[in-house]
MARDORO-882245 format. One record per residue (C-alpha): x, y, z; residue in three letters. Coordinates in pm, whole numbers. Example, Ala and Ser with C-alpha at 12.3 -4.5 7.8 and 13.67 -1.06 7.14 Angstrom:
BEGIN
> X | Y | Z | r
> 1230 | -450 | 780 | ALA
> 1367 | -106 | 714 | SER
//
This chain:
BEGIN
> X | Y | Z | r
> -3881 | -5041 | 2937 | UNK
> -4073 | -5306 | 2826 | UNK
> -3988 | -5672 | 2795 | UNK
> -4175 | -5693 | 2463 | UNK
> -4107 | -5528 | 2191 | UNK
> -4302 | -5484 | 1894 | UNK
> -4257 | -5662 | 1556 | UNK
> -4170 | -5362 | 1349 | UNK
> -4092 | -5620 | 1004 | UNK
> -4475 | -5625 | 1004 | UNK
> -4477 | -5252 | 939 | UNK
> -4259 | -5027 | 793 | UNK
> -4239 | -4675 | 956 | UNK
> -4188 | -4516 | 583 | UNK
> -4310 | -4789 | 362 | UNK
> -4650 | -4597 | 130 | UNK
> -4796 | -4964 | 82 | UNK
> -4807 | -5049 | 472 | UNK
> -4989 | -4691 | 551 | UNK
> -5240 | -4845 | 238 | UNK
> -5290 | -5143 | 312 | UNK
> -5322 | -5117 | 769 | UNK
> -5370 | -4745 | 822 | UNK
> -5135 | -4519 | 1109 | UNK
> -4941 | -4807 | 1312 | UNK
> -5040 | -4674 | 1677 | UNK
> -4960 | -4974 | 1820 | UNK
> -4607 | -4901 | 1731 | UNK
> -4593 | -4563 | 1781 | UNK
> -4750 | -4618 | 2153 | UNK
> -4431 | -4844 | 2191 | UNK
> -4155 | -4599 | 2109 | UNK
> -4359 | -4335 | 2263 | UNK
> -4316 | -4566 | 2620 | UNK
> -4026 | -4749 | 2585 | UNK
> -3775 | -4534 | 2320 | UNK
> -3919 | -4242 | 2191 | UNK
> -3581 | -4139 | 2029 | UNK
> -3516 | -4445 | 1804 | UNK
> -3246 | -4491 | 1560 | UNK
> -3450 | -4713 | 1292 | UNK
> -3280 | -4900 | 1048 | UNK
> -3597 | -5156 | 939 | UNK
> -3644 | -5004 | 596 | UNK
> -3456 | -5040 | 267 | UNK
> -3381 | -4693 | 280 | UNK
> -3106 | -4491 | 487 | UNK
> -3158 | -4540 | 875 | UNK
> -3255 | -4235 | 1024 | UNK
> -3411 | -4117 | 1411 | UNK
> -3797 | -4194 | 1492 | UNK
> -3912 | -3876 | 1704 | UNK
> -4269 | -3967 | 1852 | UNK
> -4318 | -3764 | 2153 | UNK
> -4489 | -3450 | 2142 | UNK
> -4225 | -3280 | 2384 | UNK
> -3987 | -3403 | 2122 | UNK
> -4127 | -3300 | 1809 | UNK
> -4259 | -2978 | 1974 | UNK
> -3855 | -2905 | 2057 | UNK
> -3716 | -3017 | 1735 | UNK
> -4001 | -2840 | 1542 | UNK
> -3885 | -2475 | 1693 | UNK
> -3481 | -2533 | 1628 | UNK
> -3504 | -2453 | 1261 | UNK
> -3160 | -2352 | 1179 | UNK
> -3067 | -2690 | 1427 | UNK
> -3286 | -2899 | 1242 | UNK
> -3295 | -2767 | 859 | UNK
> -3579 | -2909 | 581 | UNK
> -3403 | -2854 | 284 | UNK
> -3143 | -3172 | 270 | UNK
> -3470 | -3443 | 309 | UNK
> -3840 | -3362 | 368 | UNK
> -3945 | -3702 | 334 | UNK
> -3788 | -4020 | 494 | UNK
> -3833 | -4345 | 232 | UNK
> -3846 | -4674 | 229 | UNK
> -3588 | -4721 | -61 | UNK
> -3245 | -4635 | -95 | UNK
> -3165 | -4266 | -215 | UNK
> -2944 | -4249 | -545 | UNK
> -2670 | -4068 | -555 | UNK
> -2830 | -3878 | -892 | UNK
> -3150 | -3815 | -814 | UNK
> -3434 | -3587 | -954 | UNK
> -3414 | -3243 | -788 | UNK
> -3781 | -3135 | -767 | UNK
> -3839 | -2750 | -722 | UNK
> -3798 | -2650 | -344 | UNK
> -4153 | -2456 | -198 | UNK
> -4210 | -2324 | 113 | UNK
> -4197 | -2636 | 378 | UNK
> -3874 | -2705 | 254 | UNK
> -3717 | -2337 | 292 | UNK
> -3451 | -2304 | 566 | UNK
> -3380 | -1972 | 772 | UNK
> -3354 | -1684 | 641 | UNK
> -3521 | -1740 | 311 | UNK
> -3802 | -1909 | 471 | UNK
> -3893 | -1652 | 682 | UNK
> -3866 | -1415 | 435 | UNK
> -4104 | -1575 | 174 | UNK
> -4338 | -1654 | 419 | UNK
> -4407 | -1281 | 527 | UNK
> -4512 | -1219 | 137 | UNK
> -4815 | -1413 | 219 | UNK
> -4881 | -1435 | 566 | UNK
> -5117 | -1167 | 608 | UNK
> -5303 | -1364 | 316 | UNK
> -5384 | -1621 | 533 | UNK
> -5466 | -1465 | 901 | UNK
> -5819 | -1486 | 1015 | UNK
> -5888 | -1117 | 960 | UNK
> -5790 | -1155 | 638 | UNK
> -6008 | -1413 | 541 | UNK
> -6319 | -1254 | 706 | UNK
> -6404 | -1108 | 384 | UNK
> -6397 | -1420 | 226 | UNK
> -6696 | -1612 | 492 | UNK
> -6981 | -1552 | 212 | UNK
> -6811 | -1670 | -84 | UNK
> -6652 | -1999 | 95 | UNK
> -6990 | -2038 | 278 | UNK
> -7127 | -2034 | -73 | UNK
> -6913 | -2280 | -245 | UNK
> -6951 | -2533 | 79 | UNK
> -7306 | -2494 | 93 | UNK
> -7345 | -2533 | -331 | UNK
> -7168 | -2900 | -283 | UNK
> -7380 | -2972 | 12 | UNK
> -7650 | -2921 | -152 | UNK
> -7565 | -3122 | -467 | UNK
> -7540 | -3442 | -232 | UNK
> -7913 | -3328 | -66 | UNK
> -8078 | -3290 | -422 | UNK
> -8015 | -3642 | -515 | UNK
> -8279 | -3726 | -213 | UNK
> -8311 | -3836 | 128 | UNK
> -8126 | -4191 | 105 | UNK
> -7875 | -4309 | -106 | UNK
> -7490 | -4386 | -149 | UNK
> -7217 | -4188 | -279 | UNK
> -6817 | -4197 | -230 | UNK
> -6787 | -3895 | 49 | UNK
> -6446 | -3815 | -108 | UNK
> -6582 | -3741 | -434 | UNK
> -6935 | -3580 | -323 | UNK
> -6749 | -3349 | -1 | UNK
> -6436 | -3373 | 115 | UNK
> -6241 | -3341 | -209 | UNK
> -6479 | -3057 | -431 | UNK
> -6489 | -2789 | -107 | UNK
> -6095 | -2743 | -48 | UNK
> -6073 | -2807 | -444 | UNK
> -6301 | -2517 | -488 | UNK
> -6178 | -2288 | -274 | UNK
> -5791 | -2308 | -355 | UNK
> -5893 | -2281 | -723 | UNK
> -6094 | -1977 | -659 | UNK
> -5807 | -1779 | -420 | UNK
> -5538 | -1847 | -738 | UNK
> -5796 | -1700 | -972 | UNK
> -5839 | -2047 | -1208 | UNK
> -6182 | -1971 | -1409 | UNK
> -6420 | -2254 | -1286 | UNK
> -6370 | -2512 | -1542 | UNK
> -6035 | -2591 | -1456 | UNK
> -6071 | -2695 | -1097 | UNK
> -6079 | -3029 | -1135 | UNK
> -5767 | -3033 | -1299 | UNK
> -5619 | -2907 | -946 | UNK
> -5783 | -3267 | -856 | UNK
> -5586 | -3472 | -1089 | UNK
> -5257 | -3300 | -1072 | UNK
> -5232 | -3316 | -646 | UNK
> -5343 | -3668 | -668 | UNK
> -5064 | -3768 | -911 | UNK
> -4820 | -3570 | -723 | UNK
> -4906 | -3716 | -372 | UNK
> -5036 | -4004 | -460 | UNK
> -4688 | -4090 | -747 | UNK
> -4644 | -4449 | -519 | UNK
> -4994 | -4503 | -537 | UNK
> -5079 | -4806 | -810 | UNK
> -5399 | -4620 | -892 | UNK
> -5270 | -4263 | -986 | UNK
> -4868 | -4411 | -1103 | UNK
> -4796 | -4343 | -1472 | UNK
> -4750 | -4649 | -1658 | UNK
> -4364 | -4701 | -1691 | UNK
> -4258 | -4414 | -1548 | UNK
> -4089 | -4402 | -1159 | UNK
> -4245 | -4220 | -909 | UNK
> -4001 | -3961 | -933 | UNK
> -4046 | -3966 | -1311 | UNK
> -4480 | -3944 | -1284 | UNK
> -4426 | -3673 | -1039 | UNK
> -4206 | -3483 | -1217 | UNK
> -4421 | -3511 | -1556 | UNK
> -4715 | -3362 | -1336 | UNK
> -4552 | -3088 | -1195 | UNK
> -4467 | -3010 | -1537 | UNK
> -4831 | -2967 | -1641 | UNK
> -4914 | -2801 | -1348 | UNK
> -4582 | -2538 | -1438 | UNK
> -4693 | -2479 | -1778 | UNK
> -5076 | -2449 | -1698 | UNK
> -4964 | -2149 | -1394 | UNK
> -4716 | -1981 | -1638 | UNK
> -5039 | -1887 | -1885 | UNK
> -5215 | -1829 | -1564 | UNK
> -4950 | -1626 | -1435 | UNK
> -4883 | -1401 | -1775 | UNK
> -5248 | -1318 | -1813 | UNK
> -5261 | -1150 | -1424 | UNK
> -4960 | -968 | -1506 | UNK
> -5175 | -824 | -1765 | UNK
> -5496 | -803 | -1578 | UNK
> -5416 | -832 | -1226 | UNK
> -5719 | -934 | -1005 | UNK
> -5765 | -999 | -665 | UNK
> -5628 | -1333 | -622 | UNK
> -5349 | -1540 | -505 | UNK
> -5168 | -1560 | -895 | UNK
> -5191 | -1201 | -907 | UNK
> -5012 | -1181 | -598 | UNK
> -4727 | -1360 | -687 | UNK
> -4670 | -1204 | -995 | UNK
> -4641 | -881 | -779 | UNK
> -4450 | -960 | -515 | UNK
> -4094 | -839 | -444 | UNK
> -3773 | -921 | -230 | UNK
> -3494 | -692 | -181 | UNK
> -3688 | -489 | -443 | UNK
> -3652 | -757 | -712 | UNK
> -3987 | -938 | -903 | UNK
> -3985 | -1291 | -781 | UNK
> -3799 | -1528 | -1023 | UNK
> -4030 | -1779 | -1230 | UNK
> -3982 | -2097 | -1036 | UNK
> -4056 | -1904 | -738 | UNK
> -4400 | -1815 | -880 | UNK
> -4444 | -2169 | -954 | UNK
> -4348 | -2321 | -650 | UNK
> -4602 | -2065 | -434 | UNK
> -4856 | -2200 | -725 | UNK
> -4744 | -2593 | -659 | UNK
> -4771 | -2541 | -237 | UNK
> -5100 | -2400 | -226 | UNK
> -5239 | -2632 | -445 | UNK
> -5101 | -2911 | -283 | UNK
> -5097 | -2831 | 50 | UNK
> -5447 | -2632 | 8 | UNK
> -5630 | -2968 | -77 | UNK
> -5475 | -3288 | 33 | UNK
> -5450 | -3206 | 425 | UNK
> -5820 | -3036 | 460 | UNK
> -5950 | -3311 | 195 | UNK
> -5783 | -3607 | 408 | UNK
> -5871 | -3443 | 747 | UNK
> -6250 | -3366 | 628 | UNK
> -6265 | -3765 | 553 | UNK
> -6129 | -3881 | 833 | UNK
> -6362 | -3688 | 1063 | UNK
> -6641 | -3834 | 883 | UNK
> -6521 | -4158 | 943 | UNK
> -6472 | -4107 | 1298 | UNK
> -6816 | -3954 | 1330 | UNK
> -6943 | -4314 | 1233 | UNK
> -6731 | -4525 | 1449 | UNK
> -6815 | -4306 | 1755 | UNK
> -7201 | -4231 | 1622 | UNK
> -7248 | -4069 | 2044 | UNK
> -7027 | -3813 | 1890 | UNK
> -7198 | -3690 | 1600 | UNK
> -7524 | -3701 | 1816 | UNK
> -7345 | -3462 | 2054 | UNK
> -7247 | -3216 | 1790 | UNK
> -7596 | -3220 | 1626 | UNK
> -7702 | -3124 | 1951 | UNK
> -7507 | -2845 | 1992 | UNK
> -7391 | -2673 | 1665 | UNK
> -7176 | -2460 | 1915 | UNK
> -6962 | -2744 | 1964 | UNK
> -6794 | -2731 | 1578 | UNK
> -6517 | -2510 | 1629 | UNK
> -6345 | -2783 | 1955 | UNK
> -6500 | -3076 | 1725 | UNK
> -6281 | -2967 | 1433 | UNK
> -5958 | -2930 | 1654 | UNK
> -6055 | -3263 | 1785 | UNK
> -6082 | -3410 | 1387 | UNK
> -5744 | -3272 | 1329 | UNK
> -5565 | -3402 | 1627 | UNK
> -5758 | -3730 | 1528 | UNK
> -5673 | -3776 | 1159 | UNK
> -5310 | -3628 | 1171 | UNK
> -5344 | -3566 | 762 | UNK
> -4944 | -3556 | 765 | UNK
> -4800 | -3839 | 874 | UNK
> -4415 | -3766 | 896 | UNK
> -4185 | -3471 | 807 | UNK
> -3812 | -3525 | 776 | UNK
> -3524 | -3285 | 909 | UNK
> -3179 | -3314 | 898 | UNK
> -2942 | -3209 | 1228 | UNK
> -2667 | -2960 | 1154 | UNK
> -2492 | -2997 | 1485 | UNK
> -2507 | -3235 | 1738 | UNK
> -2779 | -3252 | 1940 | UNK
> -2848 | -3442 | 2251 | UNK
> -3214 | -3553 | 2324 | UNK
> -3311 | -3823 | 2614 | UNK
> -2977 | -3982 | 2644 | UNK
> -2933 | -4019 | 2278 | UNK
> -2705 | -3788 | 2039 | UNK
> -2814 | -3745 | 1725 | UNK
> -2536 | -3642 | 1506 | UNK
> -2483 | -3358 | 1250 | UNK
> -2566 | -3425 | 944 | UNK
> -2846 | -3766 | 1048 | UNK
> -3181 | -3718 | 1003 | UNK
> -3499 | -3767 | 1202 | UNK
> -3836 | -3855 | 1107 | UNK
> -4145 | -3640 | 1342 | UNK
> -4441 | -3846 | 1368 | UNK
> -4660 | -3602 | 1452 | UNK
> -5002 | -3870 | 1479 | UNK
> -4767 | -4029 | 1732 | UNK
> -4735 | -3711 | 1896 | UNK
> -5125 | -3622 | 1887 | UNK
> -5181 | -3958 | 2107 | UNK
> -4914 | -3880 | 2327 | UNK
> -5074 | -3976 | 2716 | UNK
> -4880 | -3738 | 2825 | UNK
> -5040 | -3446 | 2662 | UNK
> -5392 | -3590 | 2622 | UNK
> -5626 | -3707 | 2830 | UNK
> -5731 | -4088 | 2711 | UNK
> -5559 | -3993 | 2379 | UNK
> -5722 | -4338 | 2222 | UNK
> -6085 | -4174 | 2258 | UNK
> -6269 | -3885 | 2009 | UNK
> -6398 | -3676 | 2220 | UNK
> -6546 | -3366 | 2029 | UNK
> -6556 | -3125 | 2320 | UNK
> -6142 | -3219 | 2405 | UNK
> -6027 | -2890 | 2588 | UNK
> -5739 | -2805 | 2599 | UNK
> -5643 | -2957 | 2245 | UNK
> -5300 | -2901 | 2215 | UNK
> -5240 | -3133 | 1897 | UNK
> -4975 | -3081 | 1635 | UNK
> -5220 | -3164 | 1339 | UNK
> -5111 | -2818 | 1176 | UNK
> -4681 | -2849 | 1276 | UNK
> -4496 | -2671 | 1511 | UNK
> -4238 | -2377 | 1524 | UNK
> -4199 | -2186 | 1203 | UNK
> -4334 | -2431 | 937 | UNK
> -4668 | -2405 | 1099 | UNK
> -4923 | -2429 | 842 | UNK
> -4993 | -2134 | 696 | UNK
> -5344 | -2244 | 593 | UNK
> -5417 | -2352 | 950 | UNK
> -5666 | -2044 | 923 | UNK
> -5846 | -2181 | 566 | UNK
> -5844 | -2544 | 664 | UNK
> -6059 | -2506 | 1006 | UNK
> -6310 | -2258 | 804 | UNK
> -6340 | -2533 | 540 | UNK
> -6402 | -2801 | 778 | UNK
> -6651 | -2601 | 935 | UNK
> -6855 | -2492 | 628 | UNK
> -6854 | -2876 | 513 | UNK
> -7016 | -3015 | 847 | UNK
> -7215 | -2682 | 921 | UNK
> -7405 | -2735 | 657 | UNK
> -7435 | -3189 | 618 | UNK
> -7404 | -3325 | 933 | UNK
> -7751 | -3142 | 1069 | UNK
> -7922 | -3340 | 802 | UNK
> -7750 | -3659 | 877 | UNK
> -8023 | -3927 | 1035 | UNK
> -7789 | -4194 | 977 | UNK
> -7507 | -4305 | 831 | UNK
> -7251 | -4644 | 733 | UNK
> -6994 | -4732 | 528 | UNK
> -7085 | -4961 | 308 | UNK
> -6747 | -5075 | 176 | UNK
> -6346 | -5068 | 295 | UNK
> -6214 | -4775 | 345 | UNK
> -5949 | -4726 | 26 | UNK
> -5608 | -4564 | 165 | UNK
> -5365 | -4369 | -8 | UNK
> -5018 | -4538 | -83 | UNK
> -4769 | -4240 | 95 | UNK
> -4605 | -4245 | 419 | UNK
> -4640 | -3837 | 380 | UNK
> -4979 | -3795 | 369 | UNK
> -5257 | -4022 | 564 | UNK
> -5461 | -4005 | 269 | UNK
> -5825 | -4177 | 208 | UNK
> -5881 | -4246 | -165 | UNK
> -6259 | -4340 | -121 | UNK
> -6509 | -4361 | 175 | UNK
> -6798 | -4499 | 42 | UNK
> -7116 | -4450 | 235 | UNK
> -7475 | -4543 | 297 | UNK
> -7698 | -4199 | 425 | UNK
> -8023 | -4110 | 572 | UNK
> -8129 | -3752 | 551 | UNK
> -8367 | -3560 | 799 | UNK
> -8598 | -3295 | 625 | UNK
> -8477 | -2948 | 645 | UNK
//
């Protein structure tokens, strides 16, 4: 073990403003990954709880769902947790077995890449129509790439699966960055808590999806509202909040990870420029470049589960009813796994991140989020001669999600 340890009161392992204000702390994950990779942390406000960073660990935990349930605590924080508390609406990440398993097969098929072979063209479309929004305002020029790319394609293309008519996807926008972003200073709701913004949100979102909802029981179409409204268990109609929750997931879920994962890579592409030069060279080289971009950018940061037994895991017990925090960015640098973990290497193979989970709450849009990612460079970074940031890189406030508010960039465009 080593002699030094890290200073972990300059960081907080669950504290939103740290993640803001210094980015992913790999310095102390590469620590606790060495020295104490099961670590009972007790240096935030907030309950103590286990830090898992190894990807053995998390891999392990992650497929012992009924050992390690998501319902009690999703999210480890930095404060205290009151004994009345806001109960927010459970969706799908935070379903134990059996129910879990059970909801999930009503969409699954949805999501598989068969399924969304029929939907190449359209999503091909909608990438290519931002693209080419950026490329009309000239060869050179500036622009935020959140707001020109990475946030309008998974925006887009989550509004047009649920069926929303076209000028109200930017309200999908608005209402996942108040939701995710509820710590953040520049999305909180003047004198309201975070719990209290949040909840006001989701009930916009619940009333705007319960119009949406009625009108596709009347006219059903082929889209993801329509579905829920049809779906059945134990030949029962879903309940209400169950509609609304499948609503709530895949807008949430559908846009923040891609969005943050489709920035990050483009900010990697500029700190290792020999990178993007490869992958201009050889357009074959998107599909391992992507993996690469998600193993890089980790878009979740932590998941929380709880033990309901006790369970014994490199010499430590972790008893029923503790929880434990799975950093999976800790786990996609994990020298054990990956060859100099610290480097992008686009053509990485094998890439055996955990950017998408593990075990049964594997992301169901794992599918969606790689063809997304794909469409957006497919079509921009060809035509990229050059680019820079020409400003800091603005970071969400969440120790879920590794978000980037703004990446604001200088470009160079080749002719077509």
């Amino acid at each position: 073990m080593s002699a030094t340890a890290p200073d972990f009161d300059s960081f907080d392992l669950v504290n939103p403003k740290d993640y803001a204000e210094h980015g992913y702390p790999h310095h102390l994950w590469d620590w606790l990954r060495a020295n104490d990779p099961v670590h009972w942390y007790d240096g935030s406000g907030g309950d103590p709880f286990w830090v898992i960073t190894k990807h053995a660990d998390i891999t392990a935990i992650g497929k012992l769902p009924e050992q390690f349930i998501s319902g009690p605590l999703l999210v480890q924080s930095h404060l205290p947790i009151p004994k009345e508390r806001m109960e927010f609406p459970r969706t799908l990440i935070q379903l134990d077995p059996p129910k879990h398993g059970v909801y999930r097969r009503l969409i699954s098929k949805r999501f598989t890449p068969r399924a969304l072979k029929r939907f190449h063209h359209d999503i091909e479309e909608i990438g290519k129509e931002i693209v080419d929004d950026l490329l009309a305002r000239g060869s050179e020029g500036e622009c935020d790439f959140v707001d020109s790319i990475s946030a309008p394609l998974p925006i887009a293309v989550i509004a047009w699966m649920l069926g929303l008519p076209k000028q109200d996807w930017g309200r999908l926008f608005d209402w996942t960055n108040r939701i995710i972003g509820a710590q953040d200073p520049a999305f909180r709701t003047e004198g309201k808590t975070p719990d209290e913004a949040a909840q006001e949100t989701m009930v916009e979102l619940f009333t705007y999806f319960t119009e949406l909802a009625e009108e596709k029981r009347k006219k059903p179409a082929d889209d993801l509202v329509s579905l829920f409204t049809q779906m059945e268990v134990d030949g029962e109609k879903l309940p209400h909040m169950d509609i609304m929750t499948w609503c709530l997931i895949i807008v949430i879920a559908g846009n923040e990870t891609t969005r943050n994962a489709t920035t990050g890579g483009m900010l990697a592409f500029i700190e290792n420029r020999e990178e993007l030069r490869k992958l201009q060279a050889d357009e074959g080289l998107l599909p391992s470049a992507v993996e690469e971009i998600v193993r890089w950018t980790a878009p979740i940061i932590h998941f929380g589960r709880t033990a309901t037994e006790d369970f014994e895991l490199r010499g430590k017990t972790i008893q029923a009813g503790q929880s434990v925090a799975l950093f999976y960015p800790s786990a996609n640098r994990d020298e054990d796994v990956f060859e100099a973990p610290g480097e992008f290497r686009i053509e990485r193979n094998p890439n055996r991140h955990l950017g998408f989970g593990v075990g049964e709450h594997f992301c169901l849009g794992a599918h969606l989020a790689r063809l997304e990612m794909e469409v957006a460079y497919k079509y921009l970074l060809p035509r990229i001669e050059d680019v820079e940031l020409t400003g800091p890189v603005d970071r969400l406030h969440s120790s879920l999600v590794g978000g980037i508010k703004h990446l604001p960039i200088r470009y160079k465009l080749r002719e077509s």
